[in-house]
MIPAMI-397556 format. One record per residue (C-alpha): x, y, z negated; residue number from 1; residue in one letter. Coordinates in Angstrom, 1 decimal. Each point is the difference from the previous one (the first is absolute). Last residue first. Layout:
BEGIN
<px->X	py->Y	pz->Z	resi->NUM	resn->a> .
...
end
This chain:
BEGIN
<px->24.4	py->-82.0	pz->-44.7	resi->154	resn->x> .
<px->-3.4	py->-0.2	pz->2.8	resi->153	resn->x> .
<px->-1.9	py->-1.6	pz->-3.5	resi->152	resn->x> .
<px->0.9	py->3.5	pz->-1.9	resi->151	resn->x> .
<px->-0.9	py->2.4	pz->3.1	resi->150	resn->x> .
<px->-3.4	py->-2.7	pz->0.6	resi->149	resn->x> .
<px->-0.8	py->0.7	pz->-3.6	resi->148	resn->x> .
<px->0.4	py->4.5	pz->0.0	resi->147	resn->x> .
<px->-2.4	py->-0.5	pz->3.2	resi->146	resn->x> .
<px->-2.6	py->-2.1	pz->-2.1	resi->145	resn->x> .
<px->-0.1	py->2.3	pz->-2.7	resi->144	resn->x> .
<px->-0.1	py->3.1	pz->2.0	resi->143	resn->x> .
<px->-3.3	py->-1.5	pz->2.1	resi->142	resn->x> .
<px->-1.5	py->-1.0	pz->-3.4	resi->141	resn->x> .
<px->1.1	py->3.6	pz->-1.1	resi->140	resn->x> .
<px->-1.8	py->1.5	pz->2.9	resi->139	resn->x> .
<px->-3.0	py->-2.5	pz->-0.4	resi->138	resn->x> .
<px->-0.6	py->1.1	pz->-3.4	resi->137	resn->x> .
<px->0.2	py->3.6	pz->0.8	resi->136	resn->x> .
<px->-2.8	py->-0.7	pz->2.9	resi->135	resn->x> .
<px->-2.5	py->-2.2	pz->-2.5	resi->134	resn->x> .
<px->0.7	py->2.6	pz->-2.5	resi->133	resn->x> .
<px->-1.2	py->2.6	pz->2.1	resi->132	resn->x> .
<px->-2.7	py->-1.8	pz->1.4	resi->131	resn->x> .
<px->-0.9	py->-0.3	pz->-3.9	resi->130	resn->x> .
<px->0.0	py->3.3	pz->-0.8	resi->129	resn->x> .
<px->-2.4	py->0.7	pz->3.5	resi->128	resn->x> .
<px->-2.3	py->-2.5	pz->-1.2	resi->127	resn->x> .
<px->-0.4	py->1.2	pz->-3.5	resi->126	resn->x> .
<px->0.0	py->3.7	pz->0.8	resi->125	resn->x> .
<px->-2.9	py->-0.3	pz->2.4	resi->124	resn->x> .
<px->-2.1	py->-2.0	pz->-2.2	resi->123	resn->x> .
<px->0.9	py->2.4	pz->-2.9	resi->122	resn->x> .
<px->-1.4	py->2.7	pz->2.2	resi->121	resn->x> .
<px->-3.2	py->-1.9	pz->0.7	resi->120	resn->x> .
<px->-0.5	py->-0.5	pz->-3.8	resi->119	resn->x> .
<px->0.2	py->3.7	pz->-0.4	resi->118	resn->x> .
<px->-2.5	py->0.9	pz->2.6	resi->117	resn->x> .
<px->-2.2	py->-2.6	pz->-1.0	resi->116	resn->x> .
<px->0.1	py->1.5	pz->-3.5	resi->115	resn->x> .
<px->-0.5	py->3.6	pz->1.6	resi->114	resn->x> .
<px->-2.9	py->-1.0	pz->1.9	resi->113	resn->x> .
<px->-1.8	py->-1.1	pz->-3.1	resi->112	resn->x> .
<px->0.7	py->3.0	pz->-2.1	resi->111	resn->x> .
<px->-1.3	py->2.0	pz->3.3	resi->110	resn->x> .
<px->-3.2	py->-2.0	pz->-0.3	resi->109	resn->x> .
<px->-1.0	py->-2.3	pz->2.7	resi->108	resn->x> .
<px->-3.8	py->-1.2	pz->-0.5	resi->107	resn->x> .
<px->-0.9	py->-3.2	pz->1.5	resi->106	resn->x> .
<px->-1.4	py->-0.4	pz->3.6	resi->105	resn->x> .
<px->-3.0	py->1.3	pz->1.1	resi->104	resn->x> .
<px->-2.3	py->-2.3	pz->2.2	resi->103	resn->x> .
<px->0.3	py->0.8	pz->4.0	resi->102	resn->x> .
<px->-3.0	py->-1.5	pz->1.9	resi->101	resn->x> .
<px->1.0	py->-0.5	pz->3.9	resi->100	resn->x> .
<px->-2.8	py->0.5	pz->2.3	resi->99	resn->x> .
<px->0.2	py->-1.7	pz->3.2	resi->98	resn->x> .
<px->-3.4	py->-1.1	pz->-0.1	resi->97	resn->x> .
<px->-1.5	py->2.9	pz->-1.2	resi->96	resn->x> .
<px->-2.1	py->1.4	pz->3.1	resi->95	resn->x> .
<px->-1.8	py->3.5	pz->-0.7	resi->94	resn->x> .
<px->-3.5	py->0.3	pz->0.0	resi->93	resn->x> .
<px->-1.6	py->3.1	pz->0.0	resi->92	resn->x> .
<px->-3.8	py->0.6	pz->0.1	resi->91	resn->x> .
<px->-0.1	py->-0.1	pz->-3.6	resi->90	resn->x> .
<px->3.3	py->0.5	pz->-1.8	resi->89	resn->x> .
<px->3.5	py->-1.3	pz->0.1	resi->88	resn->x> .
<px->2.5	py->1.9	pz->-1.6	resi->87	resn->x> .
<px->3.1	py->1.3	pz->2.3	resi->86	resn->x> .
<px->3.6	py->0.5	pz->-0.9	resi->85	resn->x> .
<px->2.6	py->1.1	pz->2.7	resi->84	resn->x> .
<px->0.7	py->3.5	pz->-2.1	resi->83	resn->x> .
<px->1.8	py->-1.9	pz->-2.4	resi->82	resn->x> .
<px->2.3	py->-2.5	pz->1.6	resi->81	resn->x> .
<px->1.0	py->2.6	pz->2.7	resi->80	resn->x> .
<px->2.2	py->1.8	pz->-3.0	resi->79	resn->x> .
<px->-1.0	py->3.8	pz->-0.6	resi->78	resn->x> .
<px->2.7	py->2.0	pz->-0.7	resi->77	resn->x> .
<px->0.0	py->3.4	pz->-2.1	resi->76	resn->x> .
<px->2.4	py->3.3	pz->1.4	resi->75	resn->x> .
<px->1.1	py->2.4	pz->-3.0	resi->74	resn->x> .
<px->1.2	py->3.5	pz->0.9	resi->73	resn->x> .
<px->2.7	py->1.7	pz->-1.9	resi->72	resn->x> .
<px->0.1	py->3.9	pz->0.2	resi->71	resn->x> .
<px->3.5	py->1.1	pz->-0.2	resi->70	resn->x> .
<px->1.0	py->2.7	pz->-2.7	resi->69	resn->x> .
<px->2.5	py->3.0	pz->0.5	resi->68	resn->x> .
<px->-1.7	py->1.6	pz->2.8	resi->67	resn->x> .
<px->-3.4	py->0.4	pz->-1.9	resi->66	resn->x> .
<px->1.8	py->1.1	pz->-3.3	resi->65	resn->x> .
<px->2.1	py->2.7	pz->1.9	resi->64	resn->x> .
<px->3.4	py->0.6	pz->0.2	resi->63	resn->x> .
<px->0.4	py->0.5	pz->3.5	resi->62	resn->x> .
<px->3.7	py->1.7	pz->0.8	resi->61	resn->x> .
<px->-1.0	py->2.4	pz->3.4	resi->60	resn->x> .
<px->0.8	py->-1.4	pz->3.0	resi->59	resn->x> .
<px->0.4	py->2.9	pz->2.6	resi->58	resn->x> .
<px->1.5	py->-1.0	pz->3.0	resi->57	resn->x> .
<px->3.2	py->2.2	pz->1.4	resi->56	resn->x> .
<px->-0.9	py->0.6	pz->4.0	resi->55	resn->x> .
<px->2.6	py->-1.7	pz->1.5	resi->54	resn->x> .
<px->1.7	py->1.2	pz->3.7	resi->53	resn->x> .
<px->0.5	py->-2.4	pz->2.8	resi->52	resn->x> .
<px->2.3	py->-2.5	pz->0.9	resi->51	resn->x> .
<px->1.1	py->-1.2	pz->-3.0	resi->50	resn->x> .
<px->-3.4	py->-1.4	pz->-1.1	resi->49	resn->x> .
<px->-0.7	py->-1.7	pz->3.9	resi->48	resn->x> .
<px->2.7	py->-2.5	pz->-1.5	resi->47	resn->x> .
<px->3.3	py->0.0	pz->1.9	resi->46	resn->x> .
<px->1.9	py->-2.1	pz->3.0	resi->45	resn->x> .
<px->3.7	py->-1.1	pz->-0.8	resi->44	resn->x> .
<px->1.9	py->-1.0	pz->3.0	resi->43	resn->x> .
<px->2.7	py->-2.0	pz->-1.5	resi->42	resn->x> .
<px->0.3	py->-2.4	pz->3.0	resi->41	resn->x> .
<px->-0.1	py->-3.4	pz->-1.8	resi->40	resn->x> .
<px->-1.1	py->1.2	pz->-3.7	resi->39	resn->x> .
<px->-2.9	py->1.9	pz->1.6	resi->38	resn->x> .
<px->-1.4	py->2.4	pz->-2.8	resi->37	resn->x> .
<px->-3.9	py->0.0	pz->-0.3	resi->36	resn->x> .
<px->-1.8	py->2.5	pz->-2.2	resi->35	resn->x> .
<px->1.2	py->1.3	pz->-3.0	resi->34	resn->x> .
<px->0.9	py->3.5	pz->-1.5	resi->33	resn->x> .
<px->3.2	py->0.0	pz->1.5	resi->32	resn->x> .
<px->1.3	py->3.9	pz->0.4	resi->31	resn->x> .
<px->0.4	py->1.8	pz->3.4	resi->30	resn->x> .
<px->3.8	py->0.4	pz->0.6	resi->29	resn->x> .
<px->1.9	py->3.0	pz->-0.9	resi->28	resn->x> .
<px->0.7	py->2.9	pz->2.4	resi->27	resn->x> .
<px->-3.7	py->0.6	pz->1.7	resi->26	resn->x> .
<px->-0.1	py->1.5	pz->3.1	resi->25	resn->x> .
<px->-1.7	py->3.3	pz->0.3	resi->24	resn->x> .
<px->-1.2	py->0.4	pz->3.4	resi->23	resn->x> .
<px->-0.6	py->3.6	pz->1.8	resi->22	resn->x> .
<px->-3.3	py->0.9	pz->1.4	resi->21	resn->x> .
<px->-0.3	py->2.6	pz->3.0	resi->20	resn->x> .
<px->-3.5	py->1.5	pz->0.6	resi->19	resn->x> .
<px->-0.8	py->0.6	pz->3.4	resi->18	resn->x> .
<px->-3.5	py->2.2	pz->0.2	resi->17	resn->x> .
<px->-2.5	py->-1.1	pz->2.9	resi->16	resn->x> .
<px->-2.4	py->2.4	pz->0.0	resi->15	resn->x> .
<px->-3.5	py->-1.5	pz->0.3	resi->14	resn->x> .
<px->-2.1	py->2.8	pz->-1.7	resi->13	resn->x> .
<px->-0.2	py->-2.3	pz->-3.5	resi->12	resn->x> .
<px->3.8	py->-1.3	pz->0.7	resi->11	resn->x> .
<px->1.8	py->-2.5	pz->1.6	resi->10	resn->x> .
<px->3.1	py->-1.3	pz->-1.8	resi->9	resn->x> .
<px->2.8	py->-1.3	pz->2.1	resi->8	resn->x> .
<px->3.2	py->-1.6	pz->-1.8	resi->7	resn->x> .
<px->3.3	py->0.5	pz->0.1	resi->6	resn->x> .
<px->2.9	py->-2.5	pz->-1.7	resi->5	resn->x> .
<px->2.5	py->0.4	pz->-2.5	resi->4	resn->x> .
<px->3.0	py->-2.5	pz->-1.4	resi->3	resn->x> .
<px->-0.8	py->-2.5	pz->2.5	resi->2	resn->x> .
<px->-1.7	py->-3.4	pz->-0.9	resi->1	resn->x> .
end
């Protein structure tokens, strides 16, 4: 781009007036505010923000109750099982042959739940002591047998 260029402005009574504009190049480079820079070639191509001129935002500090606190919203759900039930009345029949009759089972209470829990967990920790064992005693069986066949191969 040259250092100063003419241009032709035509005026309200259409007079041409030639106005002559000189360039300003800038000394330092632009600044890297994002965007895409080419690792390859190193061409380095900007966001629209440094580009053109910011107008400052105003954001002023909100310190209000109704920003500060979040509304909670509660959401219920209906399972098909329930809303699938129909009583038979007169002038409807409805066909029960492949009914299935459900019966209650016994009551689970929490102190129940957590004595099965526990005895599970000393189920667990029984079996897996014990393949332990099983492995270290195979290990030293295995150690045994080797340090034999070194003493027999004298």
């Amino acid at each position: 781009m040259p250092n100063k260029f003419e241009v032709e402005v035509r005026l309200a009574d259409n007079q041409v007036k030639v106005v002559t504009v000189i360039v300003e190049k800038q000394q330092r480079p632009k600044p890297y505010f994002g965007g895409f820079r080419n690792n390859r070639s190193g061409v380095t191509f900007h966001h629209a923000f440094t580009q053109t001129d910011q107008i400052a935002n105003y954001h002023p500090d909100k310190l209000e109750r109704q920003v500060q606190t979040y509304q909670y919203k509660t959401k219920s759900t209906r399972m098909m099982r329930e809303f699938g039930c129909q009583m038979e009345r007169s002038g409807l029949f409805i066909d029960t042959r492949d009914d299935k009759i459900i019966y209650p089972k016994k009551y689970f209470s929490s102190g129940m739940w957590t004595k099965q829990r526990e005895e599970t967990t000393l189920y667990i920790q029984c079996r897996v002591r014990g393949w332990f064992a099983r492995k270290r005693a195979y290990a030293l069986r295995k150690l045994r047998f080797e340090k034999n066949a070194e003493l027999l191969a004298r």
